[in-house]
VOLUMDREN-736284 format. One line per field, with one value per residue: residue number from 1; y, x, z of N, C-alpha, C in turn. Coordinates in Angstrom, 3 decimals. Last residue first. Layout:
// VOLUMDREN-736284
nr <- c(NUM|...)
ny <- c(Y|...)
nx <- c(X|...)
nz <- c(Z|...)
cay <- c(Y|...)
cax <- c(X|...)
caz <- c(Z|...)
cy <- c(Y|...)
cx <- c(X|...)
cz <- c(Z|...)
END
This chain:
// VOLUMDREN-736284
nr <- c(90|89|88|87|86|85|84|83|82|81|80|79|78|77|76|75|74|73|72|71|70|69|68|67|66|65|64|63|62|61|60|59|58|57|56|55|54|53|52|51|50|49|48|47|46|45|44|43|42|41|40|39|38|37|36|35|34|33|32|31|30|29|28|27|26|25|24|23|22|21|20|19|18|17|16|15|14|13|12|11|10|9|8|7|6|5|4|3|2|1)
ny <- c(-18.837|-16.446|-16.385|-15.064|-12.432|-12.074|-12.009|-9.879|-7.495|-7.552|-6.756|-4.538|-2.559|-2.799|-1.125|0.851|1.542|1.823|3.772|5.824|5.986|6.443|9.146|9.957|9.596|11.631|13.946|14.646|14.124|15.494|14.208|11.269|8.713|7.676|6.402|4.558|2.775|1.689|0.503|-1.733|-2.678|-3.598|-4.817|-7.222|-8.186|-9.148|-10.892|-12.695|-13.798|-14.725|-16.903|-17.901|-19.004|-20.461|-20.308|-21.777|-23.068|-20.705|-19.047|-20.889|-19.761|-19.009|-18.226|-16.581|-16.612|-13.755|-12.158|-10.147|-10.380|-10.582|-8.079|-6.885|-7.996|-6.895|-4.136|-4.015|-4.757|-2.681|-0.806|-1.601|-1.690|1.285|1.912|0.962|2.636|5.319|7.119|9.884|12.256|14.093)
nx <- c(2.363|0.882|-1.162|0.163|0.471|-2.476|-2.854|-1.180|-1.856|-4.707|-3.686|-2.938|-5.106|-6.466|-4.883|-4.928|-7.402|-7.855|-6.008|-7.512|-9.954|-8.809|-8.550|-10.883|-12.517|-10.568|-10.909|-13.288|-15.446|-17.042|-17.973|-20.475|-19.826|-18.999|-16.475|-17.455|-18.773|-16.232|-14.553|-16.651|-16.026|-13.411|-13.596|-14.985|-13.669|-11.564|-12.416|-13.482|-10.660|-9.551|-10.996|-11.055|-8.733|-8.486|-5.374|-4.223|-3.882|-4.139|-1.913|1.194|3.611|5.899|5.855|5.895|3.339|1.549|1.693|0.827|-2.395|-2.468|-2.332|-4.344|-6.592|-6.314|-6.243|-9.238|-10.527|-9.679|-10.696|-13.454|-13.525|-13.705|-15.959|-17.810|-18.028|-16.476|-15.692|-15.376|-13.624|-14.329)
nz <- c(3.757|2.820|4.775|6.735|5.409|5.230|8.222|8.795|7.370|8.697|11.156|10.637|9.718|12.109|13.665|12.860|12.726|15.680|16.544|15.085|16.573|18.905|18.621|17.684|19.974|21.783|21.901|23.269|21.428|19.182|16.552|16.342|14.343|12.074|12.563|14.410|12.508|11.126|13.198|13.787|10.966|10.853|13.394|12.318|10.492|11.521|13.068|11.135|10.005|12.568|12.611|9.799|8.074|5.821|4.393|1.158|-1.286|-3.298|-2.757|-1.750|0.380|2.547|6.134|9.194|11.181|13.517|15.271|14.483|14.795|17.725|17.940|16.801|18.331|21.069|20.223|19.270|21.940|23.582|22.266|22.414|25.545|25.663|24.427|25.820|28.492|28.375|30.657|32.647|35.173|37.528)
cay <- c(-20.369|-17.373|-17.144|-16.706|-13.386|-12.341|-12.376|-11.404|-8.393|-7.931|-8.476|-5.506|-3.002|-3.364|-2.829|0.126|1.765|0.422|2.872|6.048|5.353|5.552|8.485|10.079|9.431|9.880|13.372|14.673|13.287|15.905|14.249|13.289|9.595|8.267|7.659|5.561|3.162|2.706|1.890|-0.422|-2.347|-2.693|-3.475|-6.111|-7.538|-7.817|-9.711|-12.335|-12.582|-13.121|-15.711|-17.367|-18.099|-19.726|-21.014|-20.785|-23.482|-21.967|-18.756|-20.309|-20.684|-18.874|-19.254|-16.337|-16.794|-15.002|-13.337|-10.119|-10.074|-11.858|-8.923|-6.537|-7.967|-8.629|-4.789|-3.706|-5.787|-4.315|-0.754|-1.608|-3.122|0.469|2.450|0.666|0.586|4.670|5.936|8.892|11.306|12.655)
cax <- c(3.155|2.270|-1.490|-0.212|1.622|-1.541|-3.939|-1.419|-0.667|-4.705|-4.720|-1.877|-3.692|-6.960|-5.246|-3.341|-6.766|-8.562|-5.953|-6.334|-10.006|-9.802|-7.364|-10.078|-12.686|-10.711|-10.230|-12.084|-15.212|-17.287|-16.575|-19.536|-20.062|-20.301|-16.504|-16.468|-19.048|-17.589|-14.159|-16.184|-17.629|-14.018|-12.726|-15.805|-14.582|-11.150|-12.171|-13.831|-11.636|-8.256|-10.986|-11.959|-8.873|-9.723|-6.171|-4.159|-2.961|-4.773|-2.817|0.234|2.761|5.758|6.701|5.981|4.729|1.764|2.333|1.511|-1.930|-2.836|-1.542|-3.456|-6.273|-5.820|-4.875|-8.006|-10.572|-9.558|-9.735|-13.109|-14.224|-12.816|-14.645|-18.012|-17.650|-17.834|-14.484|-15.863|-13.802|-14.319)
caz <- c(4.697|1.901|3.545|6.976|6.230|4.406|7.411|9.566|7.257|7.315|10.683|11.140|9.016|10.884|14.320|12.769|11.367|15.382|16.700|14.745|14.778|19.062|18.572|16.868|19.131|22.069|21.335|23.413|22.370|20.163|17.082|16.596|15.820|12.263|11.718|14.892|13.853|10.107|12.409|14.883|11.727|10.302|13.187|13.630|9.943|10.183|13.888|11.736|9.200|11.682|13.198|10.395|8.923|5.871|5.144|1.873|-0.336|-3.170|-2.419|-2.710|0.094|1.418|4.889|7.231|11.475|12.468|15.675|14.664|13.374|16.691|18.500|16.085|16.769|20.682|20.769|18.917|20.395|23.751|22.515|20.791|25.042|26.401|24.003|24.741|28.329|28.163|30.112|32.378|33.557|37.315)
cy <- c(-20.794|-18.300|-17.504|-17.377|-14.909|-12.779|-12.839|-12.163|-9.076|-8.277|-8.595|-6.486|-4.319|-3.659|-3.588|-1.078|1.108|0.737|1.373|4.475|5.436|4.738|6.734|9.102|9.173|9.224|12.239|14.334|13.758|14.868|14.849|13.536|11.098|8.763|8.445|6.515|4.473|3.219|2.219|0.944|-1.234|-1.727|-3.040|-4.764|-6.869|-6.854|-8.423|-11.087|-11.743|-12.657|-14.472|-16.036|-17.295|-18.871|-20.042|-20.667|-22.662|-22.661|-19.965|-20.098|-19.903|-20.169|-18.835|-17.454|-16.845|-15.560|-14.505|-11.027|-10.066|-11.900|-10.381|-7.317|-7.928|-8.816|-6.116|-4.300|-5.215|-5.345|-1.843|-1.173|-2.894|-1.000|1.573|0.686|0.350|3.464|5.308|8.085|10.147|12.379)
cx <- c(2.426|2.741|-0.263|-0.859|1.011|-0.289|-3.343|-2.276|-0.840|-3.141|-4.453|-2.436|-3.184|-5.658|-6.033|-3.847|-5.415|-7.998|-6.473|-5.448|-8.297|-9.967|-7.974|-8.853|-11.761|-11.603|-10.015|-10.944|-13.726|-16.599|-16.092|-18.890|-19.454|-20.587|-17.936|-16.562|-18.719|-18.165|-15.587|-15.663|-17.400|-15.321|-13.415|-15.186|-15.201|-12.156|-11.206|-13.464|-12.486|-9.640|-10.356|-12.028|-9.996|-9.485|-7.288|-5.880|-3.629|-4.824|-3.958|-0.833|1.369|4.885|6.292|6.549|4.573|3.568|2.131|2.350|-0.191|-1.833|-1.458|-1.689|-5.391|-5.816|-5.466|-6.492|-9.556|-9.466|-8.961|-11.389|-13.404|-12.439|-13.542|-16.170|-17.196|-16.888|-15.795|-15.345|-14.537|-14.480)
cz <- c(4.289|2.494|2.372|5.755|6.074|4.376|5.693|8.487|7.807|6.741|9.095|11.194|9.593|9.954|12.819|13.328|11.526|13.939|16.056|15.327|14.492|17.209|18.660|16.907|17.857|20.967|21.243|22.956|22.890|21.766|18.093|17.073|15.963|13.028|11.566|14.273|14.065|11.583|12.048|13.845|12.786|10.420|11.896|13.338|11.349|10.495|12.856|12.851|10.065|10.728|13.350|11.382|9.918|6.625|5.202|2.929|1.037|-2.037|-2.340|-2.262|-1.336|1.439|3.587|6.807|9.477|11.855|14.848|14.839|13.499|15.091|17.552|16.940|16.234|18.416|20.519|19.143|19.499|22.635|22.560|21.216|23.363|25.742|24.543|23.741|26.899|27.671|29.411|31.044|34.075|35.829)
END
């Protein structure tokens, strides 16, 4: 029987809507001045980032699910932060 700890499941979860989000910004051009707070594109920068430092502190003793686990939340951070910059040139 595998086990699936909640925890992993839940930073999987916050992953995909992150990097969904980060995806579905739409591009105009706009100055940075101009350019929106975003809260919740920062706010879920900054958990992924928190989960990543997380991740890189745990022993790597997980089957590999650790790894692929930072290999995921590193393309869910990328893709907010193009969302995150996408929506600041509209």
């Amino acid at each position: 029987m595998t086990h699936r700890p909640a925890g992993l499941a839940r930073l999987c979860g916050v992953a995909a809507v992150a990097a969904v989000a980060g995806a579905l910004s739409v591009y105009l051009p706009m100055s940075q001045a101009e350019a929106e707070n975003q809260p919740h594109m920062r706010n879920a920068l900054q958990s992924l980032q928190t989960a990543r430092a997380q991740l890189q502190q745990a022993t790597a003793d997980k089957g590999g699910h650790r790894a692929a686990a930072l290999t995921h939340v590193n393309a869910a951070i990328d893709q907010v932060q193009k969302g995150i910059a996408f929506d600041n040139r509209r």
